[in-house]
C-alpha positions in Angstrom: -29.4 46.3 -57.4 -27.1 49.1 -56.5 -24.1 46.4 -55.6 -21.8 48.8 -56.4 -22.8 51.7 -53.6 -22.8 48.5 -51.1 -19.0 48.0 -52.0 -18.4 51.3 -52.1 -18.0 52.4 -48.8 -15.5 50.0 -47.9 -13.2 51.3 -50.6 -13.7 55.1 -49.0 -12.5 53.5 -45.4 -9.4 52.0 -47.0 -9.0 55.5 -48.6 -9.5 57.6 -44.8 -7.0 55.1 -43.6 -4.6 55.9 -46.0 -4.7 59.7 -45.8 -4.6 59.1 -42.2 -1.5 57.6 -41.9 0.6 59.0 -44.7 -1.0 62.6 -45.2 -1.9 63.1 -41.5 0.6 61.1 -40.2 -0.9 59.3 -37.9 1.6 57.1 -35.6 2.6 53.5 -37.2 1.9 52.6 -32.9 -1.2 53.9 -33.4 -2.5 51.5 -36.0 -0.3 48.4 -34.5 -2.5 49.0 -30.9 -5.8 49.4 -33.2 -4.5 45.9 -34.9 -4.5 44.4 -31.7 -7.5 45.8 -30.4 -9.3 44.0 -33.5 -7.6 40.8 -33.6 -8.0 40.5 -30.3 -11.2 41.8 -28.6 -13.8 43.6 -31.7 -13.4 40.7 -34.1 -13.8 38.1 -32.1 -17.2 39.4 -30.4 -18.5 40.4 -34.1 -17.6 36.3 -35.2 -19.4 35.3 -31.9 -21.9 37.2 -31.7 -23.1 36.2 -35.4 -22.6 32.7 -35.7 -25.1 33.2 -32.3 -27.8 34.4 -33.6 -27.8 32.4 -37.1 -30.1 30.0 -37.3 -28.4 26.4 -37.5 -30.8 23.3 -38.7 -28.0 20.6 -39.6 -30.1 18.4 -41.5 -31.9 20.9 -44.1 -28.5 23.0 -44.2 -26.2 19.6 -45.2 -26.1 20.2 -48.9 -25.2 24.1 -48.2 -22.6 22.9 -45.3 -21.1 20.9 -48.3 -21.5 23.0 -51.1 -19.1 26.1 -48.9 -16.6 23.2 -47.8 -16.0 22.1 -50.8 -15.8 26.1 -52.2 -13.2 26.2 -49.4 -11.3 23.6 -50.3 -11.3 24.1 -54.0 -10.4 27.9 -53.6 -7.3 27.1 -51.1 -5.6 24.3 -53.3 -6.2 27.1 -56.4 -4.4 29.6 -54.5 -1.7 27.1 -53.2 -0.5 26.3 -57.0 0.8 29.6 -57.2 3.4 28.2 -55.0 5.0 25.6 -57.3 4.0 27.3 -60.5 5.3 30.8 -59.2 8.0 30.2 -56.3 7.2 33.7 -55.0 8.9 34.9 -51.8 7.9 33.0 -49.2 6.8 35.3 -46.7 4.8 37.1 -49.4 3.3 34.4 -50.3 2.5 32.8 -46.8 0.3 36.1 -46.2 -1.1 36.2 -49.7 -2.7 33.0 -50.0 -6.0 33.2 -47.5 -6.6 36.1 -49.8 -7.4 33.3 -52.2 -10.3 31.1 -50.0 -11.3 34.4 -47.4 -14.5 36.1 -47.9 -16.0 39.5 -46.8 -18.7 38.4 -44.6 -19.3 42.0 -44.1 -20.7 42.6 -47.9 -22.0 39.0 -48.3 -24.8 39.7 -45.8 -25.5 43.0 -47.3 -26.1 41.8 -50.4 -28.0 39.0 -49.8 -30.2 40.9 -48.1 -31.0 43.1 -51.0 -31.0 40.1 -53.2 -33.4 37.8 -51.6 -34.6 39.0 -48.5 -34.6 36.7 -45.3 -34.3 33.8 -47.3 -31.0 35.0 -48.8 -30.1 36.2 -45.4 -30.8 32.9 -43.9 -28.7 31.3 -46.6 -25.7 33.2 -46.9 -25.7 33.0 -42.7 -25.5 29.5 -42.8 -22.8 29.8 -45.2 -20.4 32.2 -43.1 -21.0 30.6 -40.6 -19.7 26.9 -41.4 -17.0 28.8 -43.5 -15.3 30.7 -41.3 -14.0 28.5 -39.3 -12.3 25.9 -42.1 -11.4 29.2 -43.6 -9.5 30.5 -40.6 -7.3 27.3 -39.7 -6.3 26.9 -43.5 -5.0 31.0 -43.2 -3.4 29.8 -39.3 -1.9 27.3 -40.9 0.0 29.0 -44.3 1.2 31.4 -41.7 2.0 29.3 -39.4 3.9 26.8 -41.2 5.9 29.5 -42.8 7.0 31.3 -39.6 7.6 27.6 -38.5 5.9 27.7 -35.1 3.4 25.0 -34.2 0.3 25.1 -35.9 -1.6 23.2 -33.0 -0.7 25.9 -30.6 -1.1 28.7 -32.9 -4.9 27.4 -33.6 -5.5 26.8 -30.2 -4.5 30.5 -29.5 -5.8 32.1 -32.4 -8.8 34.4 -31.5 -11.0 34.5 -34.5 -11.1 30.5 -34.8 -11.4 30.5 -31.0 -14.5 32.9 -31.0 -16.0 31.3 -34.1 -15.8 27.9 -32.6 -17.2 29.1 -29.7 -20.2 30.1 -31.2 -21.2 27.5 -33.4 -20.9 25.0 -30.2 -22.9 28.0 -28.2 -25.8 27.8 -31.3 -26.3 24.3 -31.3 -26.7 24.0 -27.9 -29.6 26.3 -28.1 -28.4 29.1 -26.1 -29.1 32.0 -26.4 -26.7 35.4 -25.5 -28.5 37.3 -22.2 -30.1 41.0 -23.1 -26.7 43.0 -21.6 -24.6 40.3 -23.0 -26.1 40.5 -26.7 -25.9 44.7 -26.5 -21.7 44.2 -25.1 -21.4 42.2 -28.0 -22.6 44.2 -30.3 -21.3 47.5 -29.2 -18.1 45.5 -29.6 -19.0 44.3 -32.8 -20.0 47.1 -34.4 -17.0 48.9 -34.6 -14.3 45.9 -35.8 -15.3 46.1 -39.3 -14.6 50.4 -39.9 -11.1 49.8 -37.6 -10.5 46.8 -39.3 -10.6 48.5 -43.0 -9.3 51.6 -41.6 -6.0 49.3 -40.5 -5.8 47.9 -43.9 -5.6 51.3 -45.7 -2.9 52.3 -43.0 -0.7 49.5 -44.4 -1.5 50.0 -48.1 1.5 50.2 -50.2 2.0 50.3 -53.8 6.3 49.3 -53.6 5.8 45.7 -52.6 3.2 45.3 -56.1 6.1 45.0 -58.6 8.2 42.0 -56.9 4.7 40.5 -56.5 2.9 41.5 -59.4 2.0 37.8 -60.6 1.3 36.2 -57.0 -1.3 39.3 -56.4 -2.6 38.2 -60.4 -2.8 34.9 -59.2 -4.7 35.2 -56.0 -7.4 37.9 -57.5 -8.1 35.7 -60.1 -8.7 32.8 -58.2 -11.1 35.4 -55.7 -13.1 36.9 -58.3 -13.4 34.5 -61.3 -12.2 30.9 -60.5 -14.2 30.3 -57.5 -17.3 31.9 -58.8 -16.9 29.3 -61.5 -16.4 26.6 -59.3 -20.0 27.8 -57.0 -22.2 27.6 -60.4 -20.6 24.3 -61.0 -22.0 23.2 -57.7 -25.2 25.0 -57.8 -25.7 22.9 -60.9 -24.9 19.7 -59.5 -26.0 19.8 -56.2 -30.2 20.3 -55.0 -30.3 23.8 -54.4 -33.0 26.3 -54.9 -32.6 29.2 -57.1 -32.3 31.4 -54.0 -29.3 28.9 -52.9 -27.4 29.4 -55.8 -27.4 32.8 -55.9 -26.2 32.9 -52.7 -23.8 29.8 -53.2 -22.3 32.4 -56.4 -22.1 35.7 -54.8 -20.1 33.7 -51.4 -17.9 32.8 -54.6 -17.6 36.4 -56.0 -17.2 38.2 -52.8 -13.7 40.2 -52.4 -11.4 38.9 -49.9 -11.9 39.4 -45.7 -10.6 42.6 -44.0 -9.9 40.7 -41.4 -6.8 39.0 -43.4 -5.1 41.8 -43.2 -5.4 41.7 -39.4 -4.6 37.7 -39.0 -0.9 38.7 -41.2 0.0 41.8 -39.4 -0.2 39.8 -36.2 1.3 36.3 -37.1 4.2 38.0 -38.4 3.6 38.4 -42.3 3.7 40.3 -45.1 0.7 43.4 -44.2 1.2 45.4 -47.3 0.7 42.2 -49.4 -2.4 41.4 -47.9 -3.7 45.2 -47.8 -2.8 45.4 -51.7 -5.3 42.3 -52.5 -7.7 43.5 -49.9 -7.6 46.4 -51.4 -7.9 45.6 -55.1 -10.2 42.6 -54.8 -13.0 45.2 -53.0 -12.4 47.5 -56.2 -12.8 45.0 -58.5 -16.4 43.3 -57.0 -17.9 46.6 -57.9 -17.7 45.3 -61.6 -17.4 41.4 -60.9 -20.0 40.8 -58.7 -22.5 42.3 -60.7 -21.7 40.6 -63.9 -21.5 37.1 -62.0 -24.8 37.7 -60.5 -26.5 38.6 -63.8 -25.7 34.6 -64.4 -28.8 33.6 -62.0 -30.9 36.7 -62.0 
């Protein structure tokens, strides 16, 4: 299956973004203007632009719809026990939890691809798409809430859920995005996932690890061996086919968004935190998800 080489080339981005900022020193402006040109304008055309062109049949995709809610759900009250059971810092941990419940879309489509063809495609889409969304105003909200700003105004504002909601109103109204529309879109699109990495290896840090050695513990483990648990649990219970529950298990063993990264460094949190698990969740898949997927193969 090669998974491994499909992971891969995100860890060599995080790596160029590194040496460009420490070794070729790169301006900390620099990045912070790249940060904003993601969060605010490449992101949100690569959300909208995808949810789009998904197709969205509501009443064959309920079970699916479900099935990732519930994921959602399950994998954001995991990652919020670390707040009780830990009492880490709470910026740190404001900005660490989506790491928890976020998923790189990125990789998930890649791989179901190679998995299962169209049909894994069509799956997984579905899947992203209904996800992000819940996913997004459940990361607005840790920040949010920690920064103490309003959280109705801060989702209202916040460009990712914006475009995504956008989108999946767009879809099921049966529009489709004109031919110089779609190509803007993607020309837009296709470069927010290489900033957006490249951003995230600009803030990687190793000093902030040791104060928050068991919150970053905590979150991975909930990532990449909790929720995969919790998506065979489903895929047992619930009427899925064998291609839905392989896609249903690798949405659960997928390392954490890029893109979280971007949402912390702009609402004020802790970057390097977020970098760190971004970083070390994306190394890690190249064992986990292989082994997890082994399950259903």
């Amino acid at each position: 299956m090669h998974i491994a080489l499909l992971v891969f080339p995100d860890f060599l981005l995080i790596a160029i973004g590194w040496l460009l900022r420490r070794k070729l020193h790169f301006s900390a402006e620099f990045f912070a203007g790249t940060e904003r040109l993601v969060y605010y304008v490449l992101f949100p055309a690569l959300l909208f632009q995808s949810i789009v062109r998904t197709p969205i049949q509501l009443e064959t995709a309920a079970t699916m719809i479900w099935a990732a809610a519930a994921m959602m759900l399950i994998g954001a009250l995991l990652s919020w026990l670390a707040w009780p059971v830990l009492k880490p810092d709470g910026q740190a941990f404001a900005s660490a939890v989506q790491c928890g419940f976020r998923f790189n879309s990125y990789i998930a489509l890649a791989l179901a691809t190679r998995l299962a063809g169209e049909a894994g495609l069509s799956a997984m889409a579905l899947l992203i798409g209904f996800s992000v969304p819940l996913a997004n105003a459940m990361a607005v909200y840790a920040l949010a809430r920690h920064a103490k700003t309003n959280l109705f105004g801060e989702l209202i504002r916040n460009p990712l859920l914006l475009s995504t909601v956008a989108g999946v109103l767009y879809n099921l109204a049966g529009f489709t995005l004109p031919g110089p529309l779609d190509a803007l879109m993607s020309r837009l699109g296709s470069t927010a996932i290489t900033l957006g990495i490249l951003c995230v290896g600009a803030a990687l840090a190793l000093g902030g690890a040791r104060d928050n050695l068991k919150l970053i513990n905590w979150i991975l483990v909930v990532r990449l061996l909790l929720l995969p648990l919790v998506a065979l649990a489903l895929g047992l219970l619930l009427p899925l086919t064998l291609v839905e529950r392989q896609m249903l298990l690798l949405f659960g063993a997928l390392p954490t968004a890029s893109s979280a990264y971007v949402l912390a460094a702009r609402m004020g949190g802790q970057g390097e935190i977020v970098a760190l698990l971004i970083s070390a969740s994306t190394v890690l898949s190249v064992v986990t998800i292989p082994l997890w997927m082994q399950v259903l193969l």
